[in-house]
PyMOL Python script that loads the backbone (N, CA, C, O; Angstrom):
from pymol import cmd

cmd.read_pdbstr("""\
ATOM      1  N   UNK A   1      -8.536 -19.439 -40.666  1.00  0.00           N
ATOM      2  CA  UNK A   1      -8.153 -18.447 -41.662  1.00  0.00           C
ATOM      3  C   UNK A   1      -9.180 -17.318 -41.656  1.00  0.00           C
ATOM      4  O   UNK A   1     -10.383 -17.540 -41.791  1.00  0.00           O
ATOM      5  N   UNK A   2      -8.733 -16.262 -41.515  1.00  0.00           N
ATOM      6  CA  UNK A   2      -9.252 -15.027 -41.370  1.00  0.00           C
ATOM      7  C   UNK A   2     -10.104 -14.341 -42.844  1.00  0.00           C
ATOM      8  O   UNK A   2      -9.622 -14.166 -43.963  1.00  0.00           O
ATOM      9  N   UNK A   3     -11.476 -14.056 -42.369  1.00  0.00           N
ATOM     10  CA  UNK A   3     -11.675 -13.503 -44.033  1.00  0.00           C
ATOM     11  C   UNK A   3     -10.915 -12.558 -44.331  1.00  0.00           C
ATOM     12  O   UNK A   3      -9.917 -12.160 -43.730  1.00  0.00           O
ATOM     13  N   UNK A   4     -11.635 -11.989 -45.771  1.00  0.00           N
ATOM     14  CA  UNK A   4     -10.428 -11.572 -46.927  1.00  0.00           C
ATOM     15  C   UNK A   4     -11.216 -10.097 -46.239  1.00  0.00           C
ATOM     16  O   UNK A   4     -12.326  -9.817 -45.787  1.00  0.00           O
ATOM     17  N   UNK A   5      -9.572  -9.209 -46.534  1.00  0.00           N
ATOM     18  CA  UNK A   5     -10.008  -7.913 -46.116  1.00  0.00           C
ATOM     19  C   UNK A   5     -10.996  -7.603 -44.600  1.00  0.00           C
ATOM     20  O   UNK A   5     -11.658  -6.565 -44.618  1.00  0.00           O
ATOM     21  N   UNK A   6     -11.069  -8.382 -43.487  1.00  0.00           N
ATOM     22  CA  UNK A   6     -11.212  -8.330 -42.230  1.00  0.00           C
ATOM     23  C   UNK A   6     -10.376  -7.729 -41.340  1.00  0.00           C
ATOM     24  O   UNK A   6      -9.178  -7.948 -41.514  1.00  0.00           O
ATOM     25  N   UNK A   7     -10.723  -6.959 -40.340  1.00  0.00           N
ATOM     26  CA  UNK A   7      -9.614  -6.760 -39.339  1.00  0.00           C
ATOM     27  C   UNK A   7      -8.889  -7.840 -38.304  1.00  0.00           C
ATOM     28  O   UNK A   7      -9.348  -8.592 -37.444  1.00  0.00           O
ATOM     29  N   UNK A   8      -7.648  -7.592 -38.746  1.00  0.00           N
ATOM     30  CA  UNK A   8      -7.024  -8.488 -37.565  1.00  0.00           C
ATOM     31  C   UNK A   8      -6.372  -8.099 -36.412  1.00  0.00           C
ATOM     32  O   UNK A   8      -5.722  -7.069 -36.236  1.00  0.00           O
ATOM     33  N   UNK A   9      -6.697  -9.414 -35.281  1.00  0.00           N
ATOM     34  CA  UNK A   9      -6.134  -8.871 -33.919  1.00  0.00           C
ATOM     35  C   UNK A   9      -4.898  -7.599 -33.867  1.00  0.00           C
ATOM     36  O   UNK A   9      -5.023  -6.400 -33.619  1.00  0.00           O
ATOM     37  N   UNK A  10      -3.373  -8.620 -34.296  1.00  0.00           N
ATOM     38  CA  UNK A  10      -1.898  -7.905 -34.601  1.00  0.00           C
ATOM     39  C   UNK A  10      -1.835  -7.923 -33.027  1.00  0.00           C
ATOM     40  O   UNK A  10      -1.227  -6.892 -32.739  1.00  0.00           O
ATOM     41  N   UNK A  11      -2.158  -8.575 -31.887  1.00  0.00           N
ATOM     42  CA  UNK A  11      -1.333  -8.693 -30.477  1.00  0.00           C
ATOM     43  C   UNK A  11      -0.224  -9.539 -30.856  1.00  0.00           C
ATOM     44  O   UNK A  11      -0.136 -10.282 -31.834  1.00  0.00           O
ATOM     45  N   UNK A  12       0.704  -9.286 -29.826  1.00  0.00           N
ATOM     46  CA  UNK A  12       2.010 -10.046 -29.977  1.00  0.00           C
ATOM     47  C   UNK A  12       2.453 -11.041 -29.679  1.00  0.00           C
ATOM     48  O   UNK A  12       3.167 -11.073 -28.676  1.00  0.00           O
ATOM     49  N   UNK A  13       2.149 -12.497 -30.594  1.00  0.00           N
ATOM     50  CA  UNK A  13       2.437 -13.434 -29.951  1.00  0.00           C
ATOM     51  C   UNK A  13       3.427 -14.050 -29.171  1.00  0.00           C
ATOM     52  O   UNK A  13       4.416 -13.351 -29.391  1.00  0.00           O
ATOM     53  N   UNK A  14       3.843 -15.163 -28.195  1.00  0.00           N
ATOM     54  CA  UNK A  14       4.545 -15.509 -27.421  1.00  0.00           C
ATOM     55  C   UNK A  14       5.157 -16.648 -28.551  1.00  0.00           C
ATOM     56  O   UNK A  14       6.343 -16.531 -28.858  1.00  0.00           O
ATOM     57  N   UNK A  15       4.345 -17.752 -29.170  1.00  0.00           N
ATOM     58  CA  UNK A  15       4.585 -18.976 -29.774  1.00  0.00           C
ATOM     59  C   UNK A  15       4.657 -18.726 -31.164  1.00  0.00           C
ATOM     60  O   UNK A  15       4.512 -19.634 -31.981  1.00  0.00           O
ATOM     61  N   UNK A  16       4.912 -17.328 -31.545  1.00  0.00           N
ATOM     62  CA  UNK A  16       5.091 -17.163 -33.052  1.00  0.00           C
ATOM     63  C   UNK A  16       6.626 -16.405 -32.840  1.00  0.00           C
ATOM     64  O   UNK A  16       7.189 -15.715 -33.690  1.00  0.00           O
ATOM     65  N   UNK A  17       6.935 -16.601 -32.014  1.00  0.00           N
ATOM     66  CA  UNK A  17       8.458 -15.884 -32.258  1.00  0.00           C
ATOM     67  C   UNK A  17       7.940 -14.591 -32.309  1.00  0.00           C
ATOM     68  O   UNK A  17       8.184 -13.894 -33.295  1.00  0.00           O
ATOM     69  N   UNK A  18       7.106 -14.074 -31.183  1.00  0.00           N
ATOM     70  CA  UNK A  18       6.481 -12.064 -31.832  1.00  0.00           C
ATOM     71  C   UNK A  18       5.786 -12.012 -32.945  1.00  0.00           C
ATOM     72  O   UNK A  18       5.154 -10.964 -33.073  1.00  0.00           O
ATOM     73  N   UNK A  19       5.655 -12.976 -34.015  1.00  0.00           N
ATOM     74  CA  UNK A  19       4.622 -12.286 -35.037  1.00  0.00           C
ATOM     75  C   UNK A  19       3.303 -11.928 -34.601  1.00  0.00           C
ATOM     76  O   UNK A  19       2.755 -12.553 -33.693  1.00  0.00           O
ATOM     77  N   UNK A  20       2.612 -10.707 -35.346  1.00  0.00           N
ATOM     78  CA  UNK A  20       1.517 -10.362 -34.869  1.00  0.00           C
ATOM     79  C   UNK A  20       0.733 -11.424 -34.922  1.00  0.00           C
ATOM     80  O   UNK A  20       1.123 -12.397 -35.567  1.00  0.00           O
ATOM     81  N   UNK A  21      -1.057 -11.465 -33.977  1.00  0.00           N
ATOM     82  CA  UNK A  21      -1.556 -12.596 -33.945  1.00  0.00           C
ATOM     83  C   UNK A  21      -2.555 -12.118 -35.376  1.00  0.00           C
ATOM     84  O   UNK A  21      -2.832 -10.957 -35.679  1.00  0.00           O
ATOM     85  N   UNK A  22      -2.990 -13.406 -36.135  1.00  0.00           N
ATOM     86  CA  UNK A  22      -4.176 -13.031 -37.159  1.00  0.00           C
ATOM     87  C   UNK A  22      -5.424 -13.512 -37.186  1.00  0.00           C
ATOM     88  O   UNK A  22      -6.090 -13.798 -38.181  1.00  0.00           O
ATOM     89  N   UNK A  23      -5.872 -13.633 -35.457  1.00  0.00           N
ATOM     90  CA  UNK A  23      -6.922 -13.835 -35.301  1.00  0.00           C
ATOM     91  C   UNK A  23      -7.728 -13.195 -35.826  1.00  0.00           C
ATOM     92  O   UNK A  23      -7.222 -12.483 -36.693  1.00  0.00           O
ATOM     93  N   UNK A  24      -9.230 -13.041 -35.690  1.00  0.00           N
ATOM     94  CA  UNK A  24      -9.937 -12.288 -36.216  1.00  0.00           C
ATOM     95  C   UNK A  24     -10.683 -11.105 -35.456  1.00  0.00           C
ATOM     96  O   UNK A  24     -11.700 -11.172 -34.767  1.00  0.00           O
ATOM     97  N   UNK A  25      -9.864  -9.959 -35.786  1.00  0.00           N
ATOM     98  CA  UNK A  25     -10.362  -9.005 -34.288  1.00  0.00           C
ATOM     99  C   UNK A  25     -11.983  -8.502 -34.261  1.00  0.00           C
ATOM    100  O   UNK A  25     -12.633  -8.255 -35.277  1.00  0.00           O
ATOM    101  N   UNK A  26     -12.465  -8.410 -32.932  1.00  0.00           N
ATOM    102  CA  UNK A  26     -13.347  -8.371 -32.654  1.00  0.00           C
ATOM    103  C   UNK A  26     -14.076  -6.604 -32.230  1.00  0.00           C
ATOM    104  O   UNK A  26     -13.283  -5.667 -32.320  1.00  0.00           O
ATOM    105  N   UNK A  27     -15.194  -6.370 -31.902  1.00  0.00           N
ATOM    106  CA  UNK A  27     -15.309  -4.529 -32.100  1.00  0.00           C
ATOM    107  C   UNK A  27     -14.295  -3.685 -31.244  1.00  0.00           C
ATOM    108  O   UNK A  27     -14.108  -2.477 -31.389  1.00  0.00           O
ATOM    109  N   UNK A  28     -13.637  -4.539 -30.285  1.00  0.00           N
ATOM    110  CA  UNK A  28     -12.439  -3.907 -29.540  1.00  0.00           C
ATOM    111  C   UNK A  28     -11.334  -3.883 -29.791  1.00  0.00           C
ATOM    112  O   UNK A  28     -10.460  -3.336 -29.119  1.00  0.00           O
ATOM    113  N   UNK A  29     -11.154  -4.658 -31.116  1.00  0.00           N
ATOM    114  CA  UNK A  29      -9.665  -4.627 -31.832  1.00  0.00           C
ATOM    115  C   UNK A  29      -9.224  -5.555 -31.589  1.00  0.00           C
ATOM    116  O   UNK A  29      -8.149  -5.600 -32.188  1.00  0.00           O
ATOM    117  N   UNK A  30      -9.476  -6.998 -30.668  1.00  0.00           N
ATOM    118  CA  UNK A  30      -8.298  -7.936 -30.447  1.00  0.00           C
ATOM    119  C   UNK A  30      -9.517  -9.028 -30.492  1.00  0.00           C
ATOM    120  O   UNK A  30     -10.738  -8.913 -30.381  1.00  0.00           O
ATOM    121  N   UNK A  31      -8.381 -10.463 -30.765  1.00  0.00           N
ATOM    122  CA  UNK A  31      -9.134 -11.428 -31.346  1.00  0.00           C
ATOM    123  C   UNK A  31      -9.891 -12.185 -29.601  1.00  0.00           C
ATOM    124  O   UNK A  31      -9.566 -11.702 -28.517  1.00  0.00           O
ATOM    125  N   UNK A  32     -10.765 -13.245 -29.717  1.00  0.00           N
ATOM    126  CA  UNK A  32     -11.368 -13.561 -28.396  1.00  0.00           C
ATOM    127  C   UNK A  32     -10.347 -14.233 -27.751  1.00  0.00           C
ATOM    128  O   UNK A  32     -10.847 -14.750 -26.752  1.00  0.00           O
ATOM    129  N   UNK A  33      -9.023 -14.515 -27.828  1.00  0.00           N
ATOM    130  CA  UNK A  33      -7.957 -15.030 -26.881  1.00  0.00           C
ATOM    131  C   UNK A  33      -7.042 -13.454 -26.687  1.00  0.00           C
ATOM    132  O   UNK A  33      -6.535 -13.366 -25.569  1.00  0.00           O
ATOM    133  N   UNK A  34      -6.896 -12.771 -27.208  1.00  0.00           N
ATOM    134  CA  UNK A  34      -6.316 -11.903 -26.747  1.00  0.00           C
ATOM    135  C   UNK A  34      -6.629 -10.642 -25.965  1.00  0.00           C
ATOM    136  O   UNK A  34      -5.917  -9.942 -25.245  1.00  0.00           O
ATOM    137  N   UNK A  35      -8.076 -10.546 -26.365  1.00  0.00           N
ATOM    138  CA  UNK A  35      -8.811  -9.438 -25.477  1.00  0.00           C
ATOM    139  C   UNK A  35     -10.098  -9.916 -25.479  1.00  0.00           C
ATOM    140  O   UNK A  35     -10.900  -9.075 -25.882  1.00  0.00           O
ATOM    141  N   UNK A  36     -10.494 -10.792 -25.222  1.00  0.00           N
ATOM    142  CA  UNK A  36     -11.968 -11.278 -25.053  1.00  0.00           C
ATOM    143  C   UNK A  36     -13.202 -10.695 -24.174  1.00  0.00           C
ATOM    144  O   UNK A  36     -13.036  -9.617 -23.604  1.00  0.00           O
ATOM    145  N   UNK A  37     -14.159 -11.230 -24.079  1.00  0.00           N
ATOM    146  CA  UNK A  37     -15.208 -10.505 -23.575  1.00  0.00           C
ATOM    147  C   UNK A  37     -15.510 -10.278 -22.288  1.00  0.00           C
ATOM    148  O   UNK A  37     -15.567 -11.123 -21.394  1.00  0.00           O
ATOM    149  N   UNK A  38     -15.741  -8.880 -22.189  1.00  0.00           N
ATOM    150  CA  UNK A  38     -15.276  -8.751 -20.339  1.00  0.00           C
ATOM    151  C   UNK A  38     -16.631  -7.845 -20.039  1.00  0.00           C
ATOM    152  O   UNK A  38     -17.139  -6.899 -20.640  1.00  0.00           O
ATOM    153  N   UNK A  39     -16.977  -8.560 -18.847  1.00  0.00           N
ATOM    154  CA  UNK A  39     -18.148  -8.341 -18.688  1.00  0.00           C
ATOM    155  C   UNK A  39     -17.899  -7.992 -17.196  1.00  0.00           C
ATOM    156  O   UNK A  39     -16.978  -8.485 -16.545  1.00  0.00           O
ATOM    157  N   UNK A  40     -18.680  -7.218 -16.775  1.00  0.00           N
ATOM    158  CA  UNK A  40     -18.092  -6.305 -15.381  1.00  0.00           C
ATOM    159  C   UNK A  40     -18.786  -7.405 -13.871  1.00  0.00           C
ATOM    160  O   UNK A  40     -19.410  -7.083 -12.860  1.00  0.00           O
ATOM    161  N   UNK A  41     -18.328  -8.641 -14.348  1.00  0.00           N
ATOM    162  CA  UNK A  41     -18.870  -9.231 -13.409  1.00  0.00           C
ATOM    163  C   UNK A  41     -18.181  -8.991 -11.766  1.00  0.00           C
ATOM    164  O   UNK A  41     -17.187  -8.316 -11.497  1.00  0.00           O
ATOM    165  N   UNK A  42     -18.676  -9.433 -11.221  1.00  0.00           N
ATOM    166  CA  UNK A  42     -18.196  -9.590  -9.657  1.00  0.00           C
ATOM    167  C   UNK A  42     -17.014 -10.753  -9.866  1.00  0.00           C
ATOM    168  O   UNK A  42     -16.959 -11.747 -10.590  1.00  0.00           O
ATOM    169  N   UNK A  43     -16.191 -10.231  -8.997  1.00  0.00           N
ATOM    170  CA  UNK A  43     -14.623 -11.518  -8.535  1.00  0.00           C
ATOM    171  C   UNK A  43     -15.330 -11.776  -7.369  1.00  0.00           C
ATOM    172  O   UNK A  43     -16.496 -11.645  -6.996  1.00  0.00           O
ATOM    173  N   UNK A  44     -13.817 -12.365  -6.691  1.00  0.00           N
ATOM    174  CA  UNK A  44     -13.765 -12.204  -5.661  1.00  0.00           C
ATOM    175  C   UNK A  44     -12.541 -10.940  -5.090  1.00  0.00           C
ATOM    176  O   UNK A  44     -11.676 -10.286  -5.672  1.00  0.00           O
ATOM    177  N   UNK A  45     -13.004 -11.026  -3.695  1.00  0.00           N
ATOM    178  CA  UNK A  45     -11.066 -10.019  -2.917  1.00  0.00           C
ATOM    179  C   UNK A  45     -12.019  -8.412  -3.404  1.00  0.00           C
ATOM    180  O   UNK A  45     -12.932  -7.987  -4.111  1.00  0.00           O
ATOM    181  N   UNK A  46     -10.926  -7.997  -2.360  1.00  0.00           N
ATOM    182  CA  UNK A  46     -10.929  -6.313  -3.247  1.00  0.00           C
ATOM    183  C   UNK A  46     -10.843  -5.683  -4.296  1.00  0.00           C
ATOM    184  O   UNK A  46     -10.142  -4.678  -4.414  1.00  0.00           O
ATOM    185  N   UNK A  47     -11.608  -6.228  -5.294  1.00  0.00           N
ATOM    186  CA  UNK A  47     -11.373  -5.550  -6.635  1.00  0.00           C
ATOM    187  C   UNK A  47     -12.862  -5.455  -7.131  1.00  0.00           C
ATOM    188  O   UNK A  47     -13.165  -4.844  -8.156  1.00  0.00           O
ATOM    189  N   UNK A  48     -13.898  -6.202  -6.211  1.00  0.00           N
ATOM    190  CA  UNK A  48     -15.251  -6.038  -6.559  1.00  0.00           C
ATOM    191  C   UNK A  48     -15.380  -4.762  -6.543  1.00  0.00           C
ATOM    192  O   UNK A  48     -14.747  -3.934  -5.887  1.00  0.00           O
ATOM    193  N   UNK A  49     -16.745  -4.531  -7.748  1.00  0.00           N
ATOM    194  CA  UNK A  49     -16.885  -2.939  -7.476  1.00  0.00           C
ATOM    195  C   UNK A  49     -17.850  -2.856  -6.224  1.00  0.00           C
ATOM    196  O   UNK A  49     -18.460  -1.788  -6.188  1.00  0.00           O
ATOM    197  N   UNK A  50     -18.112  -3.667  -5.263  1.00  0.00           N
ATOM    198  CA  UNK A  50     -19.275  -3.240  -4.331  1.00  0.00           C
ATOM    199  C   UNK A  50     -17.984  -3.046  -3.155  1.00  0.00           C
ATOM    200  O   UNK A  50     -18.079  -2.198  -2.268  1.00  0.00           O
ATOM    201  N   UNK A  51     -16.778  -3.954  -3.286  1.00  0.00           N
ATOM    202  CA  UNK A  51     -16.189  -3.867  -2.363  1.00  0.00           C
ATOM    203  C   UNK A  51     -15.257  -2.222  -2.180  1.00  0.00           C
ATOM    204  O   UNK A  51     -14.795  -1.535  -1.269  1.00  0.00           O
ATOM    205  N   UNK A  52     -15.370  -2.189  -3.711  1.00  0.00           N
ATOM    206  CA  UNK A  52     -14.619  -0.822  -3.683  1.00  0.00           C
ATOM    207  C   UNK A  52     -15.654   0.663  -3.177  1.00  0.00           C
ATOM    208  O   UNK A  52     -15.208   1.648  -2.589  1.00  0.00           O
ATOM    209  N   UNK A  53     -16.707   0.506  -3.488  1.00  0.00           N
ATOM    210  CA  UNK A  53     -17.508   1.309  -3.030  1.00  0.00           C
ATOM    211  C   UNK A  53     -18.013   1.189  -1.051  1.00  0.00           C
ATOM    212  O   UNK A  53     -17.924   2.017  -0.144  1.00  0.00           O
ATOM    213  N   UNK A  54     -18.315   0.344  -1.075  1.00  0.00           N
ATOM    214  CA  UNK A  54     -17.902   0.414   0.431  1.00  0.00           C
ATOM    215  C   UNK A  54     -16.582   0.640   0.976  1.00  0.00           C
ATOM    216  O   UNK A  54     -16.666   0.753   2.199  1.00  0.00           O
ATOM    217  N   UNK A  55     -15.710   0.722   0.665  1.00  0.00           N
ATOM    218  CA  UNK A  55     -14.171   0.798   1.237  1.00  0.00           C
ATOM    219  C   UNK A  55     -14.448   2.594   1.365  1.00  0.00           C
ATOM    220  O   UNK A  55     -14.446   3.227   2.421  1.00  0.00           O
ATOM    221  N   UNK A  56     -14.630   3.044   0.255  1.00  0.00           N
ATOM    222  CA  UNK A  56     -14.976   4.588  -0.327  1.00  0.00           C
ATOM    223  C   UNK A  56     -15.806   5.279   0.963  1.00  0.00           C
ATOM    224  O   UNK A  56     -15.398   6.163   1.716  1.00  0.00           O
ATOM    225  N   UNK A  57     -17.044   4.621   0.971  1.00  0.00           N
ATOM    226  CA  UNK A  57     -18.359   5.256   1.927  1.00  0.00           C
ATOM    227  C   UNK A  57     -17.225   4.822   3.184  1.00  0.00           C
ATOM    228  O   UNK A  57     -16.909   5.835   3.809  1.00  0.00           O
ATOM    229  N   UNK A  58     -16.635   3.741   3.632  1.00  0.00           N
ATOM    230  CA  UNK A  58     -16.263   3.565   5.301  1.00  0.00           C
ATOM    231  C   UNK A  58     -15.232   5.114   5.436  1.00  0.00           C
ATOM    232  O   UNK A  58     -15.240   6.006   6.283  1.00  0.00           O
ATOM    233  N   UNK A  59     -14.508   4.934   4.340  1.00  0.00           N
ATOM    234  CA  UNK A  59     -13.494   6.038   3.987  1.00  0.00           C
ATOM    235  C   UNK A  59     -13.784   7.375   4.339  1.00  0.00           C
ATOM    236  O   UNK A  59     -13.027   8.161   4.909  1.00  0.00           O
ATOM    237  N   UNK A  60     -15.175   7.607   3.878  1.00  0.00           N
ATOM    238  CA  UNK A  60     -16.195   9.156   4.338  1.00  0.00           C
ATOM    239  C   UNK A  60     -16.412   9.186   5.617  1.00  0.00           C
ATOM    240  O   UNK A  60     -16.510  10.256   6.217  1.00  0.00           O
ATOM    241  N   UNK A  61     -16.526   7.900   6.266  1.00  0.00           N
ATOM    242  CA  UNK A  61     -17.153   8.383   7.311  1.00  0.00           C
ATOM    243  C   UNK A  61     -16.184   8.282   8.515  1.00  0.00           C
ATOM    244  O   UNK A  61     -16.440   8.820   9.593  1.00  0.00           O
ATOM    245  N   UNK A  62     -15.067   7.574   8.283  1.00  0.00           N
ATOM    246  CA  UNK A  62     -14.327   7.872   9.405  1.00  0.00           C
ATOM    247  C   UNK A  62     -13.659   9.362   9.320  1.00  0.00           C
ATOM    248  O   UNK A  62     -13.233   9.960  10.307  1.00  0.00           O
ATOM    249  N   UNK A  63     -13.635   9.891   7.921  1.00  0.00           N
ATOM    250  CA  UNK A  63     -13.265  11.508   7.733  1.00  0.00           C
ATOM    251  C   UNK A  63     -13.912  11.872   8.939  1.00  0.00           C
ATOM    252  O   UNK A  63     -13.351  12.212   9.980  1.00  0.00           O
ATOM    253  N   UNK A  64     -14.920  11.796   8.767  1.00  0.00           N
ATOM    254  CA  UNK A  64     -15.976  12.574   9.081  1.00  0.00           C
ATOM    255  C   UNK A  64     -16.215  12.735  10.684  1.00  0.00           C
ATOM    256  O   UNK A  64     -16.491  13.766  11.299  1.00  0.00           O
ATOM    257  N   UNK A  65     -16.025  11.385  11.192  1.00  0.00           N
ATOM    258  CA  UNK A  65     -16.005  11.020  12.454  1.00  0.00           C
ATOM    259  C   UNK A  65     -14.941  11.618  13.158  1.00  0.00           C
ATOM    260  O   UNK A  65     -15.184  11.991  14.306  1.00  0.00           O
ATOM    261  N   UNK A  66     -13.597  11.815  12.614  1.00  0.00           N
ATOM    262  CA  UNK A  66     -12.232  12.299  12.640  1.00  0.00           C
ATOM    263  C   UNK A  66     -12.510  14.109  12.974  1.00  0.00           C
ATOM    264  O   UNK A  66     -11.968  14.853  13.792  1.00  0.00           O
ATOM    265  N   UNK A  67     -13.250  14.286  12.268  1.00  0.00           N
ATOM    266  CA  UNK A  67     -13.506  15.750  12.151  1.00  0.00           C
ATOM    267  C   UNK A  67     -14.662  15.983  13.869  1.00  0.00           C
ATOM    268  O   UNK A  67     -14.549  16.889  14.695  1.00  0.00           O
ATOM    269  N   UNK A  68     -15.332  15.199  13.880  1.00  0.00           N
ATOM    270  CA  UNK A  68     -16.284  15.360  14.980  1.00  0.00           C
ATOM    271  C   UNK A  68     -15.406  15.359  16.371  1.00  0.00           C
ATOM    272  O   UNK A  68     -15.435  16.178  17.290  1.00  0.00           O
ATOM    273  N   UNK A  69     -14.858  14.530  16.267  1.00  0.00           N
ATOM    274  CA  UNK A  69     -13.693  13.896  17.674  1.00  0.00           C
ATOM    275  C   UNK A  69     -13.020  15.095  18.095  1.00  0.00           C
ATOM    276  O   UNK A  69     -13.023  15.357  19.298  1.00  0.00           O
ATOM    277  N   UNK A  70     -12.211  16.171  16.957  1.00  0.00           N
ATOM    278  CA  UNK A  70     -12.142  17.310  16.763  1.00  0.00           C
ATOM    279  C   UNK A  70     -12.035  18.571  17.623  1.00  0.00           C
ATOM    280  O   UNK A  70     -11.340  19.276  18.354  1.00  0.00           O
ATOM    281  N   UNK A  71     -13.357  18.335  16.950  1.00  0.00           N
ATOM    282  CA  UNK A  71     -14.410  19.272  17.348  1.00  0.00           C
ATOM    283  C   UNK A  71     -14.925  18.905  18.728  1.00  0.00           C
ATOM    284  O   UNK A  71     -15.058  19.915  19.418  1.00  0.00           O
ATOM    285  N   UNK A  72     -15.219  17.907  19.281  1.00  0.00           N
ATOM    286  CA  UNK A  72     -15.429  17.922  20.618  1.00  0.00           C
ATOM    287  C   UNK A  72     -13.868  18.275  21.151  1.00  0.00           C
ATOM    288  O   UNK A  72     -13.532  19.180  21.914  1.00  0.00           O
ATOM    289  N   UNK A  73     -13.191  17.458  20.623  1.00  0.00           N
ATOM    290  CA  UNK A  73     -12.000  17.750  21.584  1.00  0.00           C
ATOM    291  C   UNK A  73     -11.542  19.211  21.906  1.00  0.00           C
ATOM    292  O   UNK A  73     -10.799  19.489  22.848  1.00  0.00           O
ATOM    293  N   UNK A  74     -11.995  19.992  21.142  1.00  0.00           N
ATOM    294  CA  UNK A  74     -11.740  21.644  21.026  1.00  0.00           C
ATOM    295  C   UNK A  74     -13.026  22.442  22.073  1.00  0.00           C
ATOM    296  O   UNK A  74     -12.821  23.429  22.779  1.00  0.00           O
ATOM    297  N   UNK A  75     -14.216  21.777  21.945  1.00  0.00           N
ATOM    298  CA  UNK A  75     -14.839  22.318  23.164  1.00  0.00           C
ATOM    299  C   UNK A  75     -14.629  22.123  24.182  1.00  0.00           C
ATOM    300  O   UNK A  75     -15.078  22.925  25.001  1.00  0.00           O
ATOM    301  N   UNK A  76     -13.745  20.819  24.716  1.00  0.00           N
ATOM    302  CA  UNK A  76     -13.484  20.324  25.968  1.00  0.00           C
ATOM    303  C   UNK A  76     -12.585  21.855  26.347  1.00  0.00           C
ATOM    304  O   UNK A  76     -13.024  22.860  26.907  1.00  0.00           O
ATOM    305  N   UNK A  77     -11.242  21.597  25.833  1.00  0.00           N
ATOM    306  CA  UNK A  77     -10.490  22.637  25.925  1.00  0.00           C
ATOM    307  C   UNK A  77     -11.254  24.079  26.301  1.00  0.00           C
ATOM    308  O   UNK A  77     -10.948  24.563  27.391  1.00  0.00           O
ATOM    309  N   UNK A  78     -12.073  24.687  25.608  1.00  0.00           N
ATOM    310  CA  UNK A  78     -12.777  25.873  25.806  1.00  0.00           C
ATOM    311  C   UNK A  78     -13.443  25.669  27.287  1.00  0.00           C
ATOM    312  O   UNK A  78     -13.234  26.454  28.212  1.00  0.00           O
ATOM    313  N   UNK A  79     -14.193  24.619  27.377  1.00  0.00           N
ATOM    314  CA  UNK A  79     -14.849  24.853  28.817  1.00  0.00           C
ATOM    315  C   UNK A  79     -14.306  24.825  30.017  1.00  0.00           C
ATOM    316  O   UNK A  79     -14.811  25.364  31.001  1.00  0.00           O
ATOM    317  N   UNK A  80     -12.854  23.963  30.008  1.00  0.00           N
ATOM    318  CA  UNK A  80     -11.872  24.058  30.768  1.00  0.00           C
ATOM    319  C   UNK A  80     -11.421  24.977  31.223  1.00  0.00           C
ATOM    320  O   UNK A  80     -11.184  25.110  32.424  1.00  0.00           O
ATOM    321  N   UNK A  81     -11.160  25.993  30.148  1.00  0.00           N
ATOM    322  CA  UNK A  81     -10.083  27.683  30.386  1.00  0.00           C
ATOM    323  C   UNK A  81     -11.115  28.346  30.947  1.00  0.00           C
ATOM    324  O   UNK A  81     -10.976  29.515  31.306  1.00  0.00           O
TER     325      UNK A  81
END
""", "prot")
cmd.dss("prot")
cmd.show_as("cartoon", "prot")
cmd.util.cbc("prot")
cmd.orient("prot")
């Protein structure tokens, strides 16, 4: 039972037939089963943020490499003619 005059969750339950939930919401607005504490830890898979940041940097540099290949390939041409 929720104290008196507290904020409550109000997510939508599944096992209440939809009534709002009256957990006791927490500084993010929802009670600790409905939005609980999330802490920016590491997973696993592609969703790490180290994995996403390397995906990013490989991302730069094949630009980049793309652009060089280019560019040689355009001097070849010139020294040819």
């Amino acid at each position: 039972m929720p104290v008196k005059g507290a904020k409550l969750c109000g997510a939508k339950c599944r096992t209440k037939g939809g009534e709002p939930c009256a957990g006791p919401a927490m500084k993010n607005g929802r009670c600790r089963m409905h939005g609980g504490v999330f802490y920016k830890r590491e997973t696993h898979g592609k969703t790490t943020l180290r994995a996403k940041e390397q995906r990013k940097k490989e991302r730069a540099f094949l630009k980049e490499m793309k652009g060089v290949s280019r560019e040689i390939a355009g001097n070849r041409e010139l020294s040819e003619a």
